[in-house]
Structure formats: structure tokens, C-alpha cells
N, C-alpha and C positions, 0 to 999 in steps of 0.2 A: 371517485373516492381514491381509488389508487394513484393516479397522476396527484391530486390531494395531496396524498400520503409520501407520494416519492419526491414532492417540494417539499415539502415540510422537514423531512430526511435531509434533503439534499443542503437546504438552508443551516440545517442544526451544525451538517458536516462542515459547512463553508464557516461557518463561525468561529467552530472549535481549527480550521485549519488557519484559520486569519488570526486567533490567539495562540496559538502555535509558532505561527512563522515571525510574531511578534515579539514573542519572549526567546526566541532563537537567534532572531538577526543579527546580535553581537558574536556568536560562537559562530555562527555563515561566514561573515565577514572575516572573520581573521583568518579561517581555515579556508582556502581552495577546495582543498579535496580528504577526504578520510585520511589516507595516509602522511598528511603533515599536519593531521591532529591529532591530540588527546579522543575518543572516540570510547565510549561506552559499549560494550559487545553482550549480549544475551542471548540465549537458547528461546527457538520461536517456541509457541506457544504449537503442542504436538497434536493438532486439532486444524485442518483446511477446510472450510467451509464454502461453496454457493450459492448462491438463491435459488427458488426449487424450477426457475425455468431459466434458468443459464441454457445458454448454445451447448451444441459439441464443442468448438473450436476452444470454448470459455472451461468447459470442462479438461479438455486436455490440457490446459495450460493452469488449470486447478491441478492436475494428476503431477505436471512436471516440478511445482512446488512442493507438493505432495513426498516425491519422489528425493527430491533435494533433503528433505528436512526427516526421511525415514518412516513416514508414514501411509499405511498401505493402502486406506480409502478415502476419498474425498467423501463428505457428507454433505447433506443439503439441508436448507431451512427458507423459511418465506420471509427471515427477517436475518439481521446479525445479531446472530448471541452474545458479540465482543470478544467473550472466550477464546480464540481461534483464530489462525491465517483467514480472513474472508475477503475474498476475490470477487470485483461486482463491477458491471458499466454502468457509469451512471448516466451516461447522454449527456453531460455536461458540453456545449458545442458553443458558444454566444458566438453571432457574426454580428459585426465581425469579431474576431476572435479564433482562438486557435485550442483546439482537441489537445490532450493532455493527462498525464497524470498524476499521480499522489501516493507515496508510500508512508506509513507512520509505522513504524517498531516500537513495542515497549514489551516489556517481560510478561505483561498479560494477554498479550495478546498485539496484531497487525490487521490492518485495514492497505487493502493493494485496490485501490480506485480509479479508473481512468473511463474517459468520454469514450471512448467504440473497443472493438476487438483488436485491432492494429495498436493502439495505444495501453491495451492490459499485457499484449505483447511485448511491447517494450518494458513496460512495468516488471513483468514478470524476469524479462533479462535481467533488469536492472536489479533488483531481488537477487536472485543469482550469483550476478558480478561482486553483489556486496558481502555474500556469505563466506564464511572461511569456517576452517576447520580448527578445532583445539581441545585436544585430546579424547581426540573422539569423537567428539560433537560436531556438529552443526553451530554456528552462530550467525547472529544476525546487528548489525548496527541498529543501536536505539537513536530513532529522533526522528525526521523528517527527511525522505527524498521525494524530488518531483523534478518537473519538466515544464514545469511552470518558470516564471521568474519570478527568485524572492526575494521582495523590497528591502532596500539595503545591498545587495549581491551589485559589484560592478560588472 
């Protein structure tokens, strides 16, 4: 029921990130990188969430986003609320094939996804690298990063 439940998950995500990277591919393409584009910035959503049997290691790298964006506890739930930063491994592995992750920003909320611990690691850097500060705040870039390659990207 739960392996079920976590394709069926895991499917819904792949979908919405393959209409995602398809409605993006022209804004990819022109831009390299954030800073020689136009780039949308928003205040994260002040809410870190993860699943209620996350590792330590998952949790502390829950606490340092946590930490980043001002917020004093991580929470947990058996599902994502959407609400919220939620940080989760999805086992995503295909061989062949290569582990990887997936960050999505928007003003309601972030989904930080990647295949194992080493990879929500990077994730989580990458999160990080992307925040800046303005006036005050925390920000965060709206759209799509990953470690993936996205079709259209030379």
C-alpha cells in the first residue's frame, strides 16, 4: 500500500515536473544562469516540513533550511501539506540512470526533492547558494532548479 502510494506520488510529481520544464524551456534557454536574467524573487513559505520518518541526517538538513529562512522548528507530517519548504528522498534511482534532484519555488510554498541523502545535500546547498537577502528578508528564486538535464538546455 505505501510503495502504492509513493508511485503514485512519485508519478503525479514526474508529471507536473515534465509540465513544468516544458513551459519553462524558452526562459532556460536564453538564461545561463540567475544572474544574467530577469528572475522572479519571493519570501519562502515560513513553514519547513518532513515526512514523519525522515533520518537524522534528513532532519538536520531540514534544520539548516530551517535556519536559513528564520524559522525555529522543523515539523513533520506523513504527507505534504504543499504549505511549506518540504524536504523528502524520493528514491528516485532508474539504472541505468543517475540520482539527482529537483527544487521548485513559488510564493506558496517549495518542494526540495532528490533520490538519496547525498543528493538532498546538494539540493539543500543549492537552496542556499540561491537565497539572498532584501531588506531583511530572506528570498528565494521562483521557478525550477535541478541537477537533472532540462530538455532544451545546451
Amino acid at each position: 500500500m505505501r510503495t502504492t502510494h509513493s508511485l503514485r506520488a512519485f508519478a503525479a510529481l514526474s508529471a507536473f515536473f515534465a509540465l513544468w520544464s516544458w513551459l519553462c524551456v524558452s526562459a532556460t534557454v536564453q538564461s545561463a544562469s540567475p544572474e544574467q536574467a530577469s528572475v522572479d524573487f519571493t519570501r519562502p513559505f515560513p513553514i519547513v516540513m518532513v515526512p514523519t520518518m525522515a533520518g537524522d541526517e534528513h532532519r538536520q538538513l531540514a534544520d539548516v533550511v530551517a535556519e536559513l529562512i528564520g524559522v525555529a522548528r522543523v515539523q513533520e507530517s506523513t504527507t505534504n501539506p504543499v504549505c511549506c519548504i518540504w524536504l523528502e528522498i524520493n528514491h528516485y534511482t532508474p539504472n541505468p540512470g543517475s540520482p539527482g534532484y529537483t527544487i521548485i519555488n513559488q510564493p506558496g510554498g517549495s518542494i526540495i526533492t532528490a533520490s538519496n541523502i547525498a543528493q538532498l545535500r546538494a539540493a539543500v546547498e543549492r537552496f542556499k547558494q540561491s537565497a539572498r537577502q532584501n531588506n531583511g528578508h530572506v528570498e528565494v528564486p521562483v521557478g525550477l532548479m535541478t541537477s537533472y538535464p532540462v530538455v532544451g538546455e545546451n
